[in-house]
Backbone atoms as SQL, in Angstrom:
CREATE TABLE atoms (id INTEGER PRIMARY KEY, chain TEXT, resi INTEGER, resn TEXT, atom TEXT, x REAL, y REAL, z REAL);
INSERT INTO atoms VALUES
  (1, 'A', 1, 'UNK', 'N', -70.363, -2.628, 70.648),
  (2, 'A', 1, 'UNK', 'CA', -71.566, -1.898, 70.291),
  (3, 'A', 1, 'UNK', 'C', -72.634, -2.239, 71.326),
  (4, 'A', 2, 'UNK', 'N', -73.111, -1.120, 71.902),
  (5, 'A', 2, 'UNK', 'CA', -74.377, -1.563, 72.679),
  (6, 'A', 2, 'UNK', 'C', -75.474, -0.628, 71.977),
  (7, 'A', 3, 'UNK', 'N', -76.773, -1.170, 73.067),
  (8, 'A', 3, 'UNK', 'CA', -78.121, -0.591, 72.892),
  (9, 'A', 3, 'UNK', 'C', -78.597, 0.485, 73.548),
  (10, 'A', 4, 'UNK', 'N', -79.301, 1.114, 73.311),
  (11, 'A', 4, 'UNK', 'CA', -79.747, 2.018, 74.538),
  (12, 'A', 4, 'UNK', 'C', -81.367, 2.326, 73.685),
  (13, 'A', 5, 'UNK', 'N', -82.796, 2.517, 74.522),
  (14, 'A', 5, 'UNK', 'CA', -83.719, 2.784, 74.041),
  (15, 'A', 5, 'UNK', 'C', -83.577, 4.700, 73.861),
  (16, 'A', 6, 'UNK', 'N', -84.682, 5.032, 73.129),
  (17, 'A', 6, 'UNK', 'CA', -85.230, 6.074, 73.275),
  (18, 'A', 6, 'UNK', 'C', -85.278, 6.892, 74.844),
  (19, 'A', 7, 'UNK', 'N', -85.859, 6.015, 75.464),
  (20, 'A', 7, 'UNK', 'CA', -86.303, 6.544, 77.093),
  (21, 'A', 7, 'UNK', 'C', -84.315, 6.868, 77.670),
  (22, 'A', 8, 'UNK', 'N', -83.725, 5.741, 77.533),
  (23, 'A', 8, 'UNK', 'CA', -82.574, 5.872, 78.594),
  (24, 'A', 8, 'UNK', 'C', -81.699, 6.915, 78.012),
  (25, 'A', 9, 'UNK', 'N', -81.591, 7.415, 76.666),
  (26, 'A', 9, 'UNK', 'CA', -81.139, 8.443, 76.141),
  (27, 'A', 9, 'UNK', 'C', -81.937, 9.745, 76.331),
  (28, 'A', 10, 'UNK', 'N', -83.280, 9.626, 76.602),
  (29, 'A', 10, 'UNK', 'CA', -83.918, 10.800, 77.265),
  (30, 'A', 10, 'UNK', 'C', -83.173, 11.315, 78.597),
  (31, 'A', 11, 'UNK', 'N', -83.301, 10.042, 78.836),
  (32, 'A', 11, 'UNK', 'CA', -82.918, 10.012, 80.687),
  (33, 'A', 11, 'UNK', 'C', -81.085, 10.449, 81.114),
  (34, 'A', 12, 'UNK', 'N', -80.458, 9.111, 80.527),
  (35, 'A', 12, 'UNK', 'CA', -79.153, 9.515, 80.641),
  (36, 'A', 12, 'UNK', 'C', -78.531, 9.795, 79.453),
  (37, 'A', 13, 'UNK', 'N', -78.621, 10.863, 78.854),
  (38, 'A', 13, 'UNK', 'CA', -77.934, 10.823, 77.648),
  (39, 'A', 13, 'UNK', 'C', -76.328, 11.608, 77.652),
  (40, 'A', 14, 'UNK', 'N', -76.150, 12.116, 79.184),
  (41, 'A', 14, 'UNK', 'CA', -74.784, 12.856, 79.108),
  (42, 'A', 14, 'UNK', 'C', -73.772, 10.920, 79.312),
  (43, 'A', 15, 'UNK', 'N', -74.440, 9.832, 80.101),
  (44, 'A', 15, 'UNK', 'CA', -74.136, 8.509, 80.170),
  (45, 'A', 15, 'UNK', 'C', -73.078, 7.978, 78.821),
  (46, 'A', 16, 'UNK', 'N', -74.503, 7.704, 78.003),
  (47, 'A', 16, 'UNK', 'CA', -74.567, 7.291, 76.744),
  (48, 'A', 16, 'UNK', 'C', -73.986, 7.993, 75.548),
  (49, 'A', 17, 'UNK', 'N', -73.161, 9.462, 75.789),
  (50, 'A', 17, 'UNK', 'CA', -72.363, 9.705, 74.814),
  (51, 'A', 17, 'UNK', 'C', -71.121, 9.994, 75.684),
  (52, 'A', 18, 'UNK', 'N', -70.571, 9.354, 76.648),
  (53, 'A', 18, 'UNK', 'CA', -69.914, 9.061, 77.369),
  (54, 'A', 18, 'UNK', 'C', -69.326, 7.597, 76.643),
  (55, 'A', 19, 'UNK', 'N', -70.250, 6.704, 76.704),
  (56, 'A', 19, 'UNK', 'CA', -69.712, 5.144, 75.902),
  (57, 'A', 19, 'UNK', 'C', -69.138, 5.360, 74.341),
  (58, 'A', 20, 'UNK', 'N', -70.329, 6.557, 73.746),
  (59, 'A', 20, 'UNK', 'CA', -69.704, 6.520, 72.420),
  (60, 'A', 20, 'UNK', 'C', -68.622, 7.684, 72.403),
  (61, 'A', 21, 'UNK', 'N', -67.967, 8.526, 73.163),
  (62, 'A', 21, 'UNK', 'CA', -66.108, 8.935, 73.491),
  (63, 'A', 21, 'UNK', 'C', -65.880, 8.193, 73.273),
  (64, 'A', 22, 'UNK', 'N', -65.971, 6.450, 74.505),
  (65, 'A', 22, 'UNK', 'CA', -64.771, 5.807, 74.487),
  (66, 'A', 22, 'UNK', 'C', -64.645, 4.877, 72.877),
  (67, 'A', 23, 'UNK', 'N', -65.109, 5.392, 72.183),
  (68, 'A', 23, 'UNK', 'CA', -65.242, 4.738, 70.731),
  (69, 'A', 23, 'UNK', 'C', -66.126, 3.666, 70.587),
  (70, 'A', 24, 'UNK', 'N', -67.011, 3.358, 71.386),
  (71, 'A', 24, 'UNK', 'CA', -68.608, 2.737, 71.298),
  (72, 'A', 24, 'UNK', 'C', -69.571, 3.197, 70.726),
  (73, 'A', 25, 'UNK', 'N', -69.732, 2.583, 69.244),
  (74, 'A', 25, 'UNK', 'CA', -70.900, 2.786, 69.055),
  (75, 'A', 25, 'UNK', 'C', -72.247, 2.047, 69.666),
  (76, 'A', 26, 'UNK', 'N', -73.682, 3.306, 69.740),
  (77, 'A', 26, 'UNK', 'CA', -74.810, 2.867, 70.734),
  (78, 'A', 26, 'UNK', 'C', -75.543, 2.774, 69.709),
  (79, 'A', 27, 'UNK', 'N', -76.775, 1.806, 69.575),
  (80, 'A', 27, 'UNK', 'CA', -77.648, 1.911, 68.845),
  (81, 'A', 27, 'UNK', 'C', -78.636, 2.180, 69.494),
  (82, 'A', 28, 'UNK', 'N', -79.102, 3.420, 68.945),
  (83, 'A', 28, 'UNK', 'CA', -80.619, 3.671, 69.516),
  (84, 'A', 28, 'UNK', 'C', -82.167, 3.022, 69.119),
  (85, 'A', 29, 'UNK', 'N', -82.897, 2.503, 70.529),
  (86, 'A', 29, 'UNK', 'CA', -83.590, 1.916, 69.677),
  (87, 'A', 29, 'UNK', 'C', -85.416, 2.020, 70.218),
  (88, 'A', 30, 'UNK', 'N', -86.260, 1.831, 69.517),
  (89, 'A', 30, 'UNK', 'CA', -87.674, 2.100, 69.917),
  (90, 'A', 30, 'UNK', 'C', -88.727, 1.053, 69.867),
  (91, 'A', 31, 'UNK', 'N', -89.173, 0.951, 70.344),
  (92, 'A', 31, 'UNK', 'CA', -89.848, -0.656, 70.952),
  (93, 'A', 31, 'UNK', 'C', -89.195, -1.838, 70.319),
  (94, 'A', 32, 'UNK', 'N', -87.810, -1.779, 70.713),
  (95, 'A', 32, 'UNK', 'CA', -87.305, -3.230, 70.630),
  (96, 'A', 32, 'UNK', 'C', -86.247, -2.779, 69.388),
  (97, 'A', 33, 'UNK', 'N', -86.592, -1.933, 68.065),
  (98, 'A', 33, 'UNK', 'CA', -86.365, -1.661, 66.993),
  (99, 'A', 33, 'UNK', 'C', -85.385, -0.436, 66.650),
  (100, 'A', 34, 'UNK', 'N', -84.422, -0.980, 66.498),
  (101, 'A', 34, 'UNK', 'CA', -83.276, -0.137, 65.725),
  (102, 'A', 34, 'UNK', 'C', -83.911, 1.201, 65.177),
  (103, 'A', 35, 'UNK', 'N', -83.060, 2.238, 65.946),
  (104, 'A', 35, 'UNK', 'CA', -84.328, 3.564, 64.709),
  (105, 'A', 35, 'UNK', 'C', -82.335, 4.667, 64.329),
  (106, 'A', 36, 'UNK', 'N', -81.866, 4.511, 65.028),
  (107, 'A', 36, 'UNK', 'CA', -80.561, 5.535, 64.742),
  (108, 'A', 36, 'UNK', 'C', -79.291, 4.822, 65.562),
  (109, 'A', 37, 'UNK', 'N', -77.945, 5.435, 65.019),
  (110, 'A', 37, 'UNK', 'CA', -76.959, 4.908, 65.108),
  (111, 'A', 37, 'UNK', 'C', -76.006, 6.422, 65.886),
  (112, 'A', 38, 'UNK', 'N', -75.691, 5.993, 67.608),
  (113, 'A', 38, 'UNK', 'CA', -74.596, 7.515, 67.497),
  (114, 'A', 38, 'UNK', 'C', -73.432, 7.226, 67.507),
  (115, 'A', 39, 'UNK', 'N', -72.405, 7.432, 66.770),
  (116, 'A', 39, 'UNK', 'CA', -70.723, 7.422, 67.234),
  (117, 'A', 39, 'UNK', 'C', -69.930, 8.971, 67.407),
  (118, 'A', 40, 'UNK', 'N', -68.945, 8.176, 68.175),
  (119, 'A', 40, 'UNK', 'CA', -68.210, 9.747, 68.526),
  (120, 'A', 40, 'UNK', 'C', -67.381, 10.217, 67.000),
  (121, 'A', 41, 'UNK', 'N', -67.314, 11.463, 66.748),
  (122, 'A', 41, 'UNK', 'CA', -66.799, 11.886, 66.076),
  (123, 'A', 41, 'UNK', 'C', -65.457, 13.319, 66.219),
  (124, 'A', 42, 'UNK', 'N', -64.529, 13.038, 65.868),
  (125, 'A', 42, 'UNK', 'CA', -63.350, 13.952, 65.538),
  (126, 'A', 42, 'UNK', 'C', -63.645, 15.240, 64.976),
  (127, 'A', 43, 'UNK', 'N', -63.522, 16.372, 65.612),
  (128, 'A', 43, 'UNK', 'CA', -63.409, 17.464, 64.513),
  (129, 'A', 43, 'UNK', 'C', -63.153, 17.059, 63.323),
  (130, 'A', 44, 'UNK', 'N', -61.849, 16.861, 62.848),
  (131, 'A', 44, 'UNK', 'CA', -60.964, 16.812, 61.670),
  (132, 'A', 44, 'UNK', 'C', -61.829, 15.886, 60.844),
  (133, 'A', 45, 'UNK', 'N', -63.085, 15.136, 61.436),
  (134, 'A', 45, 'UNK', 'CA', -63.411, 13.839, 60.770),
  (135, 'A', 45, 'UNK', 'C', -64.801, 14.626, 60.174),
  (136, 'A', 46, 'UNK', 'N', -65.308, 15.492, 60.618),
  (137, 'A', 46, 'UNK', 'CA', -66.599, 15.766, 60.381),
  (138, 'A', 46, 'UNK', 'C', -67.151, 16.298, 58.946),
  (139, 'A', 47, 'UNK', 'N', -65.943, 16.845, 57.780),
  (140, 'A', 47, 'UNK', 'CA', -66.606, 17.184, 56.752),
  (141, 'A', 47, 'UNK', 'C', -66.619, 16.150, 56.117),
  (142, 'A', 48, 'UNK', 'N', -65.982, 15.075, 56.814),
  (143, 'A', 48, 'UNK', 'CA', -65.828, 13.442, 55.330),
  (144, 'A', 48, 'UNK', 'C', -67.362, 12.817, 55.911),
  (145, 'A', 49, 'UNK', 'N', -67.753, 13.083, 57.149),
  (146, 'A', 49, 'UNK', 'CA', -68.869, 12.574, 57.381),
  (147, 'A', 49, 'UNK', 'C', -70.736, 13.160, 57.321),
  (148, 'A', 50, 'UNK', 'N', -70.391, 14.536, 57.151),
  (149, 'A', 50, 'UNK', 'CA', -71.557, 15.609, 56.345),
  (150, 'A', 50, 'UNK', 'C', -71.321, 14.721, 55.057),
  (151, 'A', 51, 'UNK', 'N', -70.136, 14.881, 54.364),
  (152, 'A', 51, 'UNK', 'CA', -70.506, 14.387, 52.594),
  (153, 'A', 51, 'UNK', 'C', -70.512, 12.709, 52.438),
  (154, 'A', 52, 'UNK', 'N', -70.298, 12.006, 53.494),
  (155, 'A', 52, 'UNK', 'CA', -70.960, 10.506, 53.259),
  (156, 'A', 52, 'UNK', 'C', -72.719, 10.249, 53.891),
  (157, 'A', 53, 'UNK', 'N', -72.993, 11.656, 54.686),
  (158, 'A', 53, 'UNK', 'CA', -74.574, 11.526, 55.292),
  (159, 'A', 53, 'UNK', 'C', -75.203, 12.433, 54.609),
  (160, 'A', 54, 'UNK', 'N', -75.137, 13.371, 53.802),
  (161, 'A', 54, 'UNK', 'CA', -75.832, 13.881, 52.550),
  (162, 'A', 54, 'UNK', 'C', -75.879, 13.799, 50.889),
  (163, 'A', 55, 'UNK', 'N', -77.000, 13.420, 50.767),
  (164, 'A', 55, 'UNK', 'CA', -76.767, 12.919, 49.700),
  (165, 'A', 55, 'UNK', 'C', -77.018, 14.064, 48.630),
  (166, 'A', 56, 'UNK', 'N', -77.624, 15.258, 48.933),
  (167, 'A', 56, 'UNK', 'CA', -78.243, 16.233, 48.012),
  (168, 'A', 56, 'UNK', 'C', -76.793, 17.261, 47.875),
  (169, 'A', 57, 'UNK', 'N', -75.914, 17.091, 48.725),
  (170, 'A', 57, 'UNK', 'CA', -74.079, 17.231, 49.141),
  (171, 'A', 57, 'UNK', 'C', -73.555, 16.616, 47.772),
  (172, 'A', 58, 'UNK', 'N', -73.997, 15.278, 47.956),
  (173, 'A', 58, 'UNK', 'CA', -72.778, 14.498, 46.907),
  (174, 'A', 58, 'UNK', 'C', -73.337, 14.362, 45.755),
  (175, 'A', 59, 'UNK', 'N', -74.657, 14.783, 45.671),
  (176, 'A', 59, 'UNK', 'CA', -75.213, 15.306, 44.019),
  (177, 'A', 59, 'UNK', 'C', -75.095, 16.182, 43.626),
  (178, 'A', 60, 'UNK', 'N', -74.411, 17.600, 44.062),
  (179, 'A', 60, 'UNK', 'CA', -74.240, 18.594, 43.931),
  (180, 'A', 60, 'UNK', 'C', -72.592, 18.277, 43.563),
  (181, 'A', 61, 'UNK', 'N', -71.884, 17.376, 44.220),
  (182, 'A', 61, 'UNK', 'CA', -70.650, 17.662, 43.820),
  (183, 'A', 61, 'UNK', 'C', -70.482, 16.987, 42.491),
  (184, 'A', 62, 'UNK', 'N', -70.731, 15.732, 41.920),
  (185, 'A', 62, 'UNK', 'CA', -70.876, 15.332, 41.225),
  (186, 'A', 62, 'UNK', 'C', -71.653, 15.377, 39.858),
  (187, 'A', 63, 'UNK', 'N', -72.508, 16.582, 39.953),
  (188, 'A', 63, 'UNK', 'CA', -72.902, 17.705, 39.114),
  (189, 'A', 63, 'UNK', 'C', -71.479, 18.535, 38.498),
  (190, 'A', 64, 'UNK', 'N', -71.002, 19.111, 39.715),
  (191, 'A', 64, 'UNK', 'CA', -69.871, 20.199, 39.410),
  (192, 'A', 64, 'UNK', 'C', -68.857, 19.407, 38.689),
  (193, 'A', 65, 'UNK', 'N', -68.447, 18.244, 39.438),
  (194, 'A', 65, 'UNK', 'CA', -67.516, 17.229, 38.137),
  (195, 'A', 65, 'UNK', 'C', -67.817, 16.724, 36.716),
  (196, 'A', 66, 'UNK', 'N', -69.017, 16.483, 36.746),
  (197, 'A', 66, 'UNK', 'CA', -69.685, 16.235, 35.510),
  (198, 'A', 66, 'UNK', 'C', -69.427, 17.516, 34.518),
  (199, 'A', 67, 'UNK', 'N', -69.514, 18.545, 35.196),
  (200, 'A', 67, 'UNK', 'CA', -69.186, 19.891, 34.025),
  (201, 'A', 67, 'UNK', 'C', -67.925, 20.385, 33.863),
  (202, 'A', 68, 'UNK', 'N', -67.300, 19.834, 35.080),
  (203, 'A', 68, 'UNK', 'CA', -65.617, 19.619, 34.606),
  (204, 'A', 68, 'UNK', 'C', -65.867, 19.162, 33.325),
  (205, 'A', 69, 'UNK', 'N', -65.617, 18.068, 33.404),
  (206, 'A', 69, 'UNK', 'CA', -65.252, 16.483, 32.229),
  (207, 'A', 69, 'UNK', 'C', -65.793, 17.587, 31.358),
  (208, 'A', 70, 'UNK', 'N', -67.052, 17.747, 30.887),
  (209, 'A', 70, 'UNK', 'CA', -67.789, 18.137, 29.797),
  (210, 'A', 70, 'UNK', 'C', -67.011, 19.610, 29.209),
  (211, 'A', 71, 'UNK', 'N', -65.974, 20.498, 30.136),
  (212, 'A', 71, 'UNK', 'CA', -65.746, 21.335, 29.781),
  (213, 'A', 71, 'UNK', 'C', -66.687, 22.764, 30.217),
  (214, 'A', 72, 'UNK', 'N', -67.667, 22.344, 30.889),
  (215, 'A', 72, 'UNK', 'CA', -68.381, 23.201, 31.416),
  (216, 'A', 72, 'UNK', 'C', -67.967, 24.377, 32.514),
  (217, 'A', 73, 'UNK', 'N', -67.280, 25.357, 32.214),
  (218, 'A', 73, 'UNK', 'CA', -66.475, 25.647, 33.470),
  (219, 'A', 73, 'UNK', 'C', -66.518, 27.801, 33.382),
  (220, 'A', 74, 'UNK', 'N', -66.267, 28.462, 34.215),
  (221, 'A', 74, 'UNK', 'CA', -66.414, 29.406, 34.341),
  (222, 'A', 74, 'UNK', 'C', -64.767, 29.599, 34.662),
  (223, 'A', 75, 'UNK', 'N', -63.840, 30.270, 34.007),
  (224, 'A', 75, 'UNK', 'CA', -62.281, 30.906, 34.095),
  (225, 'A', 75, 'UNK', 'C', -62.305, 31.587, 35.824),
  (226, 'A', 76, 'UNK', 'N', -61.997, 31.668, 36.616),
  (227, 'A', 76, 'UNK', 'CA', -61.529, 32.959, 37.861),
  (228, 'A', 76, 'UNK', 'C', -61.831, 34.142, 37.346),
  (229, 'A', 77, 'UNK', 'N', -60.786, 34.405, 36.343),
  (230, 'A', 77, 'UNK', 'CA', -60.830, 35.983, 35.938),
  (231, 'A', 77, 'UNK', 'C', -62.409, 36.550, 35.030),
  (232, 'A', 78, 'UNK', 'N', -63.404, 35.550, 34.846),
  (233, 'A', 78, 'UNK', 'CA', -64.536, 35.889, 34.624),
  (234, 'A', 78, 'UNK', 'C', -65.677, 36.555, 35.583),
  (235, 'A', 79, 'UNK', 'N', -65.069, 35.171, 36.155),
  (236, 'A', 79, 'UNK', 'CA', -66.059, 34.772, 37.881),
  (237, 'A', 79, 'UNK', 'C', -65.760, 36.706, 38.589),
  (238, 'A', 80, 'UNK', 'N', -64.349, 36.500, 38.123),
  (239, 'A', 80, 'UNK', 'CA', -63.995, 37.598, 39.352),
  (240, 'A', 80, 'UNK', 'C', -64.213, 39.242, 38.895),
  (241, 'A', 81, 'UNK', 'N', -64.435, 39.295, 37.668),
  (242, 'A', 81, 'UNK', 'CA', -64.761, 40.393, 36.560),
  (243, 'A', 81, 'UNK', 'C', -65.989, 40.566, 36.696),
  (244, 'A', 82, 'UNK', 'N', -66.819, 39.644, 37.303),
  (245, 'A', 82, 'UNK', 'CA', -68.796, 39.897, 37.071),
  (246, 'A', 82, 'UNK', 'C', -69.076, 40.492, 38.591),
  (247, 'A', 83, 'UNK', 'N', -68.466, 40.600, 39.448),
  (248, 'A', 83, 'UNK', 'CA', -68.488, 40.134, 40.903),
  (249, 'A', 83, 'UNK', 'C', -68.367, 41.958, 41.029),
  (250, 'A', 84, 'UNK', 'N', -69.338, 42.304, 41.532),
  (251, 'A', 84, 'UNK', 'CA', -70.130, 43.492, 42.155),
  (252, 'A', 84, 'UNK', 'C', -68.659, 44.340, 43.036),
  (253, 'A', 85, 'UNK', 'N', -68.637, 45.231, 42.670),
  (254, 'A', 85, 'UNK', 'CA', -67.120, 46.265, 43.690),
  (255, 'A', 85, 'UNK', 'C', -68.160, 46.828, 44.612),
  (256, 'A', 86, 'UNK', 'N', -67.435, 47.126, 45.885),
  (257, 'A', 86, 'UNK', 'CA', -68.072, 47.168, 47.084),
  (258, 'A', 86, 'UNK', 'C', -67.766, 48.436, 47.204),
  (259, 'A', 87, 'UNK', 'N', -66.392, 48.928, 46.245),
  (260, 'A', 87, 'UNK', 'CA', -66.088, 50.628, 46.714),
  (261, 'A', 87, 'UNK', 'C', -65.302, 50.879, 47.620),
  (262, 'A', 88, 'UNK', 'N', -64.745, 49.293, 48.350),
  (263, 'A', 88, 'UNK', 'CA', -63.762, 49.636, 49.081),
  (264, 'A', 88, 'UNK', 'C', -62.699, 49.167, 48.465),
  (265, 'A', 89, 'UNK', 'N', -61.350, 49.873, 48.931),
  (266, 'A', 89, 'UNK', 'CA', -59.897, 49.956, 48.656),
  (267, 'A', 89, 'UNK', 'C', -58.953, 48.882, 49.505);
């Protein structure tokens, strides 16, 4: 893990996500002080990492489970019975 300020990521930042490819994480930082974290990331890796960096994501899903359990649930063939015909064939 290295450092890099604000300024040298202004400056070299094609550099510095160059280190985090080779699987280095950089910490970015602003007068002296830790402010953000970059690592390289995988396609394949990126929706597990939207729903571990949003949290208004994983309250929403955990809403929708909660109305599982409870029985709270809308059938397909309802969902798909209310759902506006477009008129095409």
């Amino acid at each position: 893990m290295t450092f890099s300020s604000i300024r040298e990521l202004k400056f070299k930042t094609s550099e510095v996500l160059r280190r985090t490819a080779k699987g280095e994480p950089v910490i970015i930082t602003s007068h002296g002080k830790p402010k953000a974290i970059l690592a390289s990331i995988e396609e394949e890796d990126l929706e597990d990492v939207l729903l571990a960096h949003s949290p208004s994501l994983r309250k929403k899903i955990e809403q929708g489970l909660e109305d599982i359990r409870k029985g709270r649930v809308t059938p397909l063939k309802a969902c798909l019975a209310k759902r506006p015909r477009t008129g095409k064939k």
